[in-house]
C-alpha positions as CSV (number, residue, x, y, z in Angstrom):
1,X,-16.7,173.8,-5.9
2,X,-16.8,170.1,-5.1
3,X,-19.9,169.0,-3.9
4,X,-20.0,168.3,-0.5
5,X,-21.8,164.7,1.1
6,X,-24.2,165.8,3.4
7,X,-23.4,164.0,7.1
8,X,-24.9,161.1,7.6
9,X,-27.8,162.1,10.2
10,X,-27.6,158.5,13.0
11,X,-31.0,157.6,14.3
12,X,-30.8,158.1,18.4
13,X,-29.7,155.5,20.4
14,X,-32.0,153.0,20.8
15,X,-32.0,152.5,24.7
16,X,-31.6,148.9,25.9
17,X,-34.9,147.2,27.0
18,X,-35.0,147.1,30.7
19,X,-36.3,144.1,33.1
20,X,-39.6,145.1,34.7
21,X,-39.1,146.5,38.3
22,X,-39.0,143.5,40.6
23,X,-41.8,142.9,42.6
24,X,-42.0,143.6,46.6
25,X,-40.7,140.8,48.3
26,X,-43.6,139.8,49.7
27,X,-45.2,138.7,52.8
28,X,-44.0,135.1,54.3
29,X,-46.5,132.9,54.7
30,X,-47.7,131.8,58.0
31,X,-46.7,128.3,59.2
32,X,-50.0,126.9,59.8
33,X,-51.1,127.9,56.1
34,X,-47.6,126.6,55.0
35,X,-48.4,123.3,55.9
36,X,-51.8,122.8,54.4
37,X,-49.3,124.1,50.7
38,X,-46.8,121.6,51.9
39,X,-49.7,118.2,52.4
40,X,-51.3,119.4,48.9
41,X,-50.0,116.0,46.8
42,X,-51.5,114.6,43.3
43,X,-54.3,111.8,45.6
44,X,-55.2,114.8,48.3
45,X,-55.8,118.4,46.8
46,X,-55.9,120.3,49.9
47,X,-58.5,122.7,48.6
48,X,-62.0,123.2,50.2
49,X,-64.7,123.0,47.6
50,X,-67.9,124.6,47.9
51,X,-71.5,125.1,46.1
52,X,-74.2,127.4,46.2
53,X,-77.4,126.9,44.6
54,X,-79.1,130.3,43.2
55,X,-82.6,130.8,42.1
56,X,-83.2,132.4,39.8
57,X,-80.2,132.3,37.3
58,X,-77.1,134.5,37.5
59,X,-75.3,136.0,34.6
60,X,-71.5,135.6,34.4
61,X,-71.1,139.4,34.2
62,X,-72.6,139.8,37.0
63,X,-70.7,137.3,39.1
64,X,-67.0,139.0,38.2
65,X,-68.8,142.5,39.1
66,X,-69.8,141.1,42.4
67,X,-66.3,139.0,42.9
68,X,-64.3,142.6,41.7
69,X,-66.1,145.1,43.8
70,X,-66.2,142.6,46.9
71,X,-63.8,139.8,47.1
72,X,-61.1,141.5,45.3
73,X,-60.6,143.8,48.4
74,X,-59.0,140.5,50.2
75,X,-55.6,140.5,49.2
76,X,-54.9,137.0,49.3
77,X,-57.0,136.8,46.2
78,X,-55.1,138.5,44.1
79,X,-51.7,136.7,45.3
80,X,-50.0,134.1,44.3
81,X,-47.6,131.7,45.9
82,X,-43.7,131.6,45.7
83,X,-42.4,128.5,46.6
84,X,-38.6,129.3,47.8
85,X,-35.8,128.0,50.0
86,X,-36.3,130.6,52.9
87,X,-40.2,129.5,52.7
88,X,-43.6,130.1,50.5
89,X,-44.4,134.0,50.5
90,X,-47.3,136.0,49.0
91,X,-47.1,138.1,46.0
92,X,-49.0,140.1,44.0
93,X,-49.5,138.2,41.0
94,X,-48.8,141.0,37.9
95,X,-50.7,138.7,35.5
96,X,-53.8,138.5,37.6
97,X,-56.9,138.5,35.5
98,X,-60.0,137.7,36.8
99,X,-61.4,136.0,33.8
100,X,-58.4,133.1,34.3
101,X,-60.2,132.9,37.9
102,X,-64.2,133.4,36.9
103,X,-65.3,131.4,34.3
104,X,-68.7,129.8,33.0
105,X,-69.3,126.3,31.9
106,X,-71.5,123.9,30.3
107,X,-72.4,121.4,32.7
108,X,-71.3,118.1,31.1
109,X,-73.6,115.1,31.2
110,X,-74.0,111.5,29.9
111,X,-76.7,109.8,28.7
112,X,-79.4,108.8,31.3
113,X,-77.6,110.8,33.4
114,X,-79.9,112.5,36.1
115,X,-78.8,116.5,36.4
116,X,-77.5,116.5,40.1
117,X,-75.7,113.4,39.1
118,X,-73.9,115.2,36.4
119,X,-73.7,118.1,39.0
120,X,-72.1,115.5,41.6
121,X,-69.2,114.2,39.3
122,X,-68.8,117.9,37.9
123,X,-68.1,119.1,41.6
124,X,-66.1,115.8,42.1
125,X,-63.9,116.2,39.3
126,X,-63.3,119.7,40.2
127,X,-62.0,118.1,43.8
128,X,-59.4,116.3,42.2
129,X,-58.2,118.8,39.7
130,X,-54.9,121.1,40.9
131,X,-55.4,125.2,40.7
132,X,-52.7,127.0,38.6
133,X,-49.4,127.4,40.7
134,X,-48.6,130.3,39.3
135,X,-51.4,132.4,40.0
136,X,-53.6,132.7,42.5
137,X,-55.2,129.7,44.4
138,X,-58.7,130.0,43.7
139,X,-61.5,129.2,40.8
140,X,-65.0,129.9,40.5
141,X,-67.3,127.8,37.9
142,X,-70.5,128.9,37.0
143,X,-73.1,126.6,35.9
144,X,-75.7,129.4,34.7
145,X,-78.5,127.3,33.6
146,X,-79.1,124.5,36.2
147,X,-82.6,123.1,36.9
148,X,-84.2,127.1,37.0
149,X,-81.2,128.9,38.9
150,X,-77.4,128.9,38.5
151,X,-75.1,126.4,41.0
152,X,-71.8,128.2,41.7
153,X,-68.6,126.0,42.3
154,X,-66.2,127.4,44.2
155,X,-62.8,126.2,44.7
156,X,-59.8,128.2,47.3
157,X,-56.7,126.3,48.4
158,X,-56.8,125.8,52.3
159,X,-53.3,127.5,52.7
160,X,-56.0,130.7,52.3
161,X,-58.0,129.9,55.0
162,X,-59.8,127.5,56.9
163,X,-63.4,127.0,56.7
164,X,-64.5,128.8,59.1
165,X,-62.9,132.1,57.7
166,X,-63.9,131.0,54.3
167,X,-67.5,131.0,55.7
168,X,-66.8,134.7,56.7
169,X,-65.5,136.0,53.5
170,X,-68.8,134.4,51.3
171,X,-71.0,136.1,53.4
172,X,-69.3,139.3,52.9
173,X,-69.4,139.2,49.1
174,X,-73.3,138.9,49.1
175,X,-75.9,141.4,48.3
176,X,-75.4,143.5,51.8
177,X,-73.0,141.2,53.2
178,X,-71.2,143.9,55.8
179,X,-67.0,144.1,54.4
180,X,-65.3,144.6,57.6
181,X,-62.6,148.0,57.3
182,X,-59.7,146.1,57.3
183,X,-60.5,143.7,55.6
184,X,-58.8,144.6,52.4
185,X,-55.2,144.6,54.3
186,X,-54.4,143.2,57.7
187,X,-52.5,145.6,59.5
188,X,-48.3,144.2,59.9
189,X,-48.6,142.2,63.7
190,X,-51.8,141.5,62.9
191,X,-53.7,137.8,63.1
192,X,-52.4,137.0,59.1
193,X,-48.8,138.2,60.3
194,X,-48.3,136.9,64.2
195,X,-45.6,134.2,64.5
196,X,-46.7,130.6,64.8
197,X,-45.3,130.9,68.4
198,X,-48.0,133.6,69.3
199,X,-50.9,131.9,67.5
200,X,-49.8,128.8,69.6
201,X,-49.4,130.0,72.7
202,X,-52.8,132.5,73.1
203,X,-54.9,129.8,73.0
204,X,-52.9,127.7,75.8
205,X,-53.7,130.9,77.9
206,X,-57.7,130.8,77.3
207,X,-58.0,126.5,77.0
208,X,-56.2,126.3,80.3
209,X,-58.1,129.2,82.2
210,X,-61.4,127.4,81.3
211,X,-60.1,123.9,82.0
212,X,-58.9,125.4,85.9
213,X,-61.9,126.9,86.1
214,X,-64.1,123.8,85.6
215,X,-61.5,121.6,87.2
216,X,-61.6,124.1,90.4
217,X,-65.6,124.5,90.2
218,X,-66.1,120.9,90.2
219,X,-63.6,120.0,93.1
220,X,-64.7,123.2,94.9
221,X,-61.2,124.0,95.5
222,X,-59.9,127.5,96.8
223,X,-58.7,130.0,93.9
224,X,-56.3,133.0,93.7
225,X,-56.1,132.6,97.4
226,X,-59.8,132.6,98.6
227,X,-61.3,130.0,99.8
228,X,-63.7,128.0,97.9
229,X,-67.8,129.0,98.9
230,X,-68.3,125.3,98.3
231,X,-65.9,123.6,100.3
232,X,-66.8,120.3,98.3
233,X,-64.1,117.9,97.9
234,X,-63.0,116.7,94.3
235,X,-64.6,113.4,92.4
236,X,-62.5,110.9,94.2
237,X,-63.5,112.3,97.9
238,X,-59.6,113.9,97.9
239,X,-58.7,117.0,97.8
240,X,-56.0,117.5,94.6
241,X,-52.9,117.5,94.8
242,X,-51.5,121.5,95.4
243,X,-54.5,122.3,96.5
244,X,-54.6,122.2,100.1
245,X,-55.7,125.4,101.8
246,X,-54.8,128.8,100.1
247,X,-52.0,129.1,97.8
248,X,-48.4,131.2,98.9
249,X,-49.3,134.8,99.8
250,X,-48.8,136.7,96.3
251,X,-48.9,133.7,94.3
252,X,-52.1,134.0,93.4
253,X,-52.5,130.0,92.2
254,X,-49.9,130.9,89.7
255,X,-47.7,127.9,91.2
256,X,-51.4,125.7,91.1
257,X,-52.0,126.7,87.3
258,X,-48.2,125.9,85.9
259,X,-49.1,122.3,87.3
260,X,-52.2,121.8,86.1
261,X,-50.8,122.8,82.7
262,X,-47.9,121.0,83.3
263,X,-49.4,117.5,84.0
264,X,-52.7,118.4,81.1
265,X,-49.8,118.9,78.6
266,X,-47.7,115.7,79.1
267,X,-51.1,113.8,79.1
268,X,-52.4,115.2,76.3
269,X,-48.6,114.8,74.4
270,X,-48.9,111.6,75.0
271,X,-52.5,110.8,74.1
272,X,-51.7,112.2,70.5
273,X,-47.9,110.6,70.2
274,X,-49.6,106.9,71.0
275,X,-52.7,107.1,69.3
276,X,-53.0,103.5,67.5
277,X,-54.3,102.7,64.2
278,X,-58.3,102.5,63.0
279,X,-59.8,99.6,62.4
280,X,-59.0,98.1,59.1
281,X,-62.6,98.9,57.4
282,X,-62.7,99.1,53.6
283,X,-62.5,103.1,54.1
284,X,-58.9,102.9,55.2
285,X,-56.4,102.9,52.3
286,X,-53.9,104.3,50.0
287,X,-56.4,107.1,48.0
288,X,-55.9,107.2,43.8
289,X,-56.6,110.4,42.4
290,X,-60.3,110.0,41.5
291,X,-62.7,111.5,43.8
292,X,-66.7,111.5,44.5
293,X,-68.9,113.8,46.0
294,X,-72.4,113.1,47.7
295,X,-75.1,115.5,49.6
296,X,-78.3,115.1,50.8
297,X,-81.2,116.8,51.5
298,X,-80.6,118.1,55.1
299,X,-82.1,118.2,58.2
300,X,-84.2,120.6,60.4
301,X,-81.7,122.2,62.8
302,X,-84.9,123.2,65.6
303,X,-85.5,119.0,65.2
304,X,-81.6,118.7,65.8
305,X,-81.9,121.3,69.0
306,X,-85.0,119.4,70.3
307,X,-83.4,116.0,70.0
308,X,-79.9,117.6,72.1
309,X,-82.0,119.1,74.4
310,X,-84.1,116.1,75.4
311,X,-81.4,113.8,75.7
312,X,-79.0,116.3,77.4
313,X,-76.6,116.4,75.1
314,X,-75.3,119.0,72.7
315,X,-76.1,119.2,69.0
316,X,-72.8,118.2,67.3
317,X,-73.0,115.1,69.9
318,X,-75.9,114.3,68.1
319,X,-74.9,114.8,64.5
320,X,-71.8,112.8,65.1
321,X,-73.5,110.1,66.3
322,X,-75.6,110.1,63.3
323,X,-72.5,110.2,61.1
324,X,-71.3,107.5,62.9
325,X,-74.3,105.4,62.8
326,X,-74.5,106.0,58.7
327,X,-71.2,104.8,58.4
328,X,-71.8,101.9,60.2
329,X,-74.7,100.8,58.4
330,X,-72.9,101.2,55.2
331,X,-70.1,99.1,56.0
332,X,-72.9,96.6,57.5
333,X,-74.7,96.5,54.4
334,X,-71.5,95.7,52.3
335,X,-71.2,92.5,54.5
336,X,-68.4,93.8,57.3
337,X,-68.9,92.9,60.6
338,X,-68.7,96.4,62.7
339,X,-68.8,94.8,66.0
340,X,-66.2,96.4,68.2
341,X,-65.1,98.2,65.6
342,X,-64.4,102.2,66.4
343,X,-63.3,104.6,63.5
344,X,-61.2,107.8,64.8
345,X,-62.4,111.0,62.9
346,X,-60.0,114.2,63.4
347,X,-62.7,116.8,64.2
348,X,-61.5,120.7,63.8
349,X,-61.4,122.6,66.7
350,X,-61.7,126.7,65.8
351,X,-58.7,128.5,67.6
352,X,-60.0,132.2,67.2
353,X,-62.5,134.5,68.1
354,X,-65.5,134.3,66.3
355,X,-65.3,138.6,65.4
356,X,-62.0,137.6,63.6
357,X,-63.7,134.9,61.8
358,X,-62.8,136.9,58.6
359,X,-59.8,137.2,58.6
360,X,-57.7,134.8,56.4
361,X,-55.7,132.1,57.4
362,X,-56.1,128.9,59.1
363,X,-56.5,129.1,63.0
364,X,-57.6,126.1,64.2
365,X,-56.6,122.9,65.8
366,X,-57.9,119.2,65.7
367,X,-59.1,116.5,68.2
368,X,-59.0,112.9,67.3
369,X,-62.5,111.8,68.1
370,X,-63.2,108.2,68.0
371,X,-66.6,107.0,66.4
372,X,-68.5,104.1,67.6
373,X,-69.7,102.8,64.7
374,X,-70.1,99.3,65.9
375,X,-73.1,100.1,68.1
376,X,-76.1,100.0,66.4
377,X,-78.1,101.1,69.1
378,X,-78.6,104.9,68.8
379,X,-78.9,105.5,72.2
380,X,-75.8,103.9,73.4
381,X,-74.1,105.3,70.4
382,X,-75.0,108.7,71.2
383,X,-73.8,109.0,74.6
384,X,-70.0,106.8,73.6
385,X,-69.9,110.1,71.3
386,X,-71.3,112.4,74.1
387,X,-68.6,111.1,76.8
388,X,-65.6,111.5,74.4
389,X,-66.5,114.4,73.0
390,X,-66.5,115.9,76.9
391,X,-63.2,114.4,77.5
392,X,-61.6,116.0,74.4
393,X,-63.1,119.3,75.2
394,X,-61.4,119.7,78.5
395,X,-58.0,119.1,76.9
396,X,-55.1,120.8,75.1
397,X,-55.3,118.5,72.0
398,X,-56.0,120.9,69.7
399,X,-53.7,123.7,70.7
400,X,-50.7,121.1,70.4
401,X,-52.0,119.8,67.3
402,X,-52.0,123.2,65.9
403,X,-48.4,123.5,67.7
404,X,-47.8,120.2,65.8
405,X,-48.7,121.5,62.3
406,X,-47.4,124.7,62.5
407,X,-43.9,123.6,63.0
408,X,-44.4,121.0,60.5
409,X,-44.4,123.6,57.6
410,X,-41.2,125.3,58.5
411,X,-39.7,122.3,57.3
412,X,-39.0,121.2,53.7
413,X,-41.4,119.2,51.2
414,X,-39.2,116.2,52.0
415,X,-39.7,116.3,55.7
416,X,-43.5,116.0,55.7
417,X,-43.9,113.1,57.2
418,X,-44.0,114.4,60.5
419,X,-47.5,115.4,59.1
420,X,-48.3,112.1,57.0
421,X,-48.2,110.2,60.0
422,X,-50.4,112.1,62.2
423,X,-53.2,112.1,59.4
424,X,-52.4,108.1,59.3
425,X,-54.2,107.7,62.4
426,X,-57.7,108.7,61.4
427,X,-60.1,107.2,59.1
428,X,-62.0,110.3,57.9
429,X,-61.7,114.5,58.6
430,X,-65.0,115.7,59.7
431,X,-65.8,119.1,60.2
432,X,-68.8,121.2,61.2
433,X,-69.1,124.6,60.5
434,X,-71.9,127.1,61.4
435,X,-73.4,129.1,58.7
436,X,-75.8,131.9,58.3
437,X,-79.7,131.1,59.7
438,X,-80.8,133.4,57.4
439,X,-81.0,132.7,53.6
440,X,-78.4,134.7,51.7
441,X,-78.9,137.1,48.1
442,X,-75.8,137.0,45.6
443,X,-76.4,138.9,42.2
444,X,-80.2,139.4,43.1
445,X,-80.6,135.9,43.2
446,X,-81.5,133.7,46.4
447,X,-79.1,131.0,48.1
448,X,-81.0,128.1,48.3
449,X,-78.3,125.7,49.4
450,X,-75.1,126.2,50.5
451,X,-72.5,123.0,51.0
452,X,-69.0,122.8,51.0
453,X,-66.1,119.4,51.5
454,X,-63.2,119.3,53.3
455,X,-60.0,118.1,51.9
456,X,-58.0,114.7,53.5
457,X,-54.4,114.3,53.3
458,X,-52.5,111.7,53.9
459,X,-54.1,108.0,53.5
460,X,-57.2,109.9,54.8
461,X,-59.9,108.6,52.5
462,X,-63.5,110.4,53.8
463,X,-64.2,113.6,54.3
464,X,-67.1,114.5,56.3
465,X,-69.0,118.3,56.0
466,X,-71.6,119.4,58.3
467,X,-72.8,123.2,57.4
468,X,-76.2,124.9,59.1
469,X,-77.6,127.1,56.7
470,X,-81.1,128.6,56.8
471,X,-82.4,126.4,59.5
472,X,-81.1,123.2,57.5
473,X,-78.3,121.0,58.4
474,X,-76.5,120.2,55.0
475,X,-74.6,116.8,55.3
476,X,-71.8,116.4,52.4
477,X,-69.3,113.5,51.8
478,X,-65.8,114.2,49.6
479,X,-64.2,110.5,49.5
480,X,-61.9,108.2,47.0
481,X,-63.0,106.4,44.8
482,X,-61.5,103.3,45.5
483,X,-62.3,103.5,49.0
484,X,-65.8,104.5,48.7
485,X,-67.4,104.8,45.1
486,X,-70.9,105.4,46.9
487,X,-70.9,107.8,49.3
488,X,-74.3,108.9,48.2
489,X,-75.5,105.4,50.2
490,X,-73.6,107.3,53.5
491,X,-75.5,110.5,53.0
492,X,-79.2,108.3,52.7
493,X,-78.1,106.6,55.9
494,X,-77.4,109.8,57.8
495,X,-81.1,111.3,57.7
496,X,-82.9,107.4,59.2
497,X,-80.1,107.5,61.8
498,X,-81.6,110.9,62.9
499,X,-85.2,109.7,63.0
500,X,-84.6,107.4,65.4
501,X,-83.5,109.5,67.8
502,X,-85.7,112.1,66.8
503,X,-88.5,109.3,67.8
504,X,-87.0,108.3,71.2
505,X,-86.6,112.3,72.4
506,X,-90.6,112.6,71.2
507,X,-91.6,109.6,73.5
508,X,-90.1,111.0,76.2
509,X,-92.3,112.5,79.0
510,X,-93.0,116.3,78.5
511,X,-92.3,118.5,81.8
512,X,-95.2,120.3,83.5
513,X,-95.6,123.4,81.3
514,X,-93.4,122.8,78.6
């Protein structure tokens, strides 16, 4: 009997490797947010850069437990960007790690080189330097020996938020900071996923119910169809147009209100679409890509209040006017002639309610203020600011320059001028954000300092940051370096330009009993 040849046993088929399940399609990205992605360009890194000084030293273990546990719960952080025809969307990014986004370094230094200098070009450098595309928009740099504590850079994209809500979301992370529930996901039809339309037009409802209100209060004209207790007739002696007697039974000054608005939007249209150039000061100019960064030592805020109060004017009215007159004396001790000469600043205007400050996303709106940085006289100076900033508070500017950006990032890269040109207009972004008046723990350690810097697009050169934080006002420059190599000279300006003033209010006659 033949041997027979035992089958041949066939390994199993090998099944063929499958792609990995696509990923949700993800959530589209709001306009508003689209267009700070859209302005980011090699000169301008539209991300806000911030620094917190901790005493004593934290570990970096301890910094990615904190940033896991807390800051991990914000789903924009662990989202990237995809850039697409329909629009950017956020994904979840499935090659997050958190040690790409948390990282220590050495803080480099040159010989002779003081520490905070080395400190100042490390944060400056950091300014100019793009986060990875293709994860998500936001680094953290830990210096974890610096002069007895640890200095914390942090670095987030401004398509994540504004500063304001950035603000918000550090405060949550530290030891006790309160997480609000939803803060981990906003619900669908909620403030990260309204349309631009809705985001534009709430705040038309509130700005204009305020400005009719003062407008009606000051003319002492009749409301909602009652007459008026006053009975005082407007500035000019003449009673305003429409608003002669009561208005229409059942209109209930509807008919008033959609004029008002009417004639407050073409003006304020037209105030923004004719807005002429700066004056042609060395700080105006096509940026490069290298950057510098300056800080000083801050002021009192109480000294700030006092000053406000005995001049009767508001705080930022006095901090601008301090800005102003330190970048007037800077340009004065470089041998320009400032006389006449007016710089416009385009000043942030916050567009939500401060109990939805943290919540992500950018909600705000600007004003273009103009700075009088050819007076010298403080006093003079800090009333020109005073005045404008009144004017600008009682318009619509910042709604429809939020209208204004918003539509700008439906549209393609290519079609950004639309926002390039409004940026054109200004000399520097200056922004002024309210912080905590307490000081803050993070990792057991204390927050000394807290500063951040606003990013400038366009041929926008300066960028001025104004933070209150434990009682201090910190005062922070971000400019070019080819505009300004020495903004530090700005910052040392800022704090003599507040002593004067601070002088005048203390020479001022007490009242009875004060």
């Amino acid at each position: 009997m033949k041997n027979r040849r035992a089958p041949d046993i066939a390994d199993p088929p090998v099944p063929p490797l499958l792609p990995p399940p696509p990923l949700p399609p993800g959530e589209p990205m709001a306009a508003m947010d689209a267009a700070w992605l859209r302005l980011d360009t090699p000169t301008s890194r539209m991300v806000i850069v911030s620094l917190l000084m901790l005493r004593p030293s934290i570990t970096l273990a301890a910094l990615r437990a904190q940033v896991e546990a807390r800051l991990l719960r914000h789903d924009r952080f662990r989202q990237r960007v995809v850039d697409e025809a329909p629009g950017p969307r956020w994904e979840e990014d499935p090659a997050f790690d958190l040690g790409r986004h948390v990282q220590a370094e050495t803080l480099p230094r040159r010989r002779a080189q003081s520490l905070e200098a080395a400190l100042k070009a490390r944060v400056a450098d950091l300014a100019a330097e793009p986060l990875d595309p293709a994860h998500p928009l936001w680094a953290m740099h830990l210096v974890e020996a610096y002069d007895g504590g640890s200095a914390l850079i942090v670095r987030v994209h401004h398509c994540i938020a504004d500063g304001l809500a950035l603000i918000a979301v550090i405060l949550s992370i530290t030891d006790g900071g309160a997480l609000p529930v939803s803060a981990a996901r906003v619900p669908p039809g909620g403030a990260e996923g309204e349309g631009w339309t809705d985001a534009f037009l709430k705040p038309i409802s509130d700005w204009t119910v305020r400005a009719l209100q003062d407008r009606a209060s000051r003319a002492g004209q009749p409301q909602g169809g009652k007459g008026s207790k006053d009975g005082k007739a407007s500035k000019d002696g003449k009673a305003s147009k429409g608003s002669k007697g009561a208005p229409p039974a059942g209109d209930d000054g509807s008919a008033a209100a959609a004029e008002f608005l009417s004639a407050q939007m073409a003006s304020d249209i037209a105030a923004l679409a004719i807005v002429e150039d700066d004056s042609p000061t060395r700080l105006k100019g096509r940026p490069g890509r290298t950057k510098r960064v300056a800080w000083g030592h801050g002021v009192p805020l109480d000294a700030v209040q006092a000053v406000g109060k005995s001049l009767g004017v508001s705080v930022n009215d006095v901090l601008m006017s301090c800005v102003a007159g330190a970048i007037g004396a800077y340009l004065r001790a470089h041998g320009d002639d400032t006389r006449g000469q007016e710089i416009r600043a385009m000043v942030p205007v916050n567009l939500r309610p401060m109990e939805d400050a943290w919540q992500l996303g950018n909600r705000f709106g600007v004003v273009p203020l103009v700075l009088p940085i050819g007076l010298s006289n403080p006093v003079q100076r800090l009333y020109a600011v005073h005045s404008r900033m009144k004017a600008l508070k009682s318009s619509l500017q910042p709604v429809l320059a939020f209208g204004l950006m918003a539509a700008a990032g439906l549209l393609r890269p290519e079609q950004q001028r639309l926002l390039n040109d409004f940026q054109r207009k200004a000399t520097a972004v200056m922004t002024n954000v309210p912080g905590p008046s307490a000081p803050l723990q993070f990792c057991g350690a204390q927050v000394e300092r807290v500063m951040f810097w606003v990013p400038q697009s366009g041929d926008v050169g300066v960028g001025v940051s104004l933070l209150t934080y434990a009682g201090q006002v910190q005062f922070g420059l971000l400019t070019d370096a080819g505009l300004c190599p020495d903004p530090q000279a700005i910052v040392d300006a800022f704090e003599p330009e507040f002593q004067q003033l601070l002088t005048l209010a203390l020479m001022l006659p007490w009242e009875a009993g004060a």
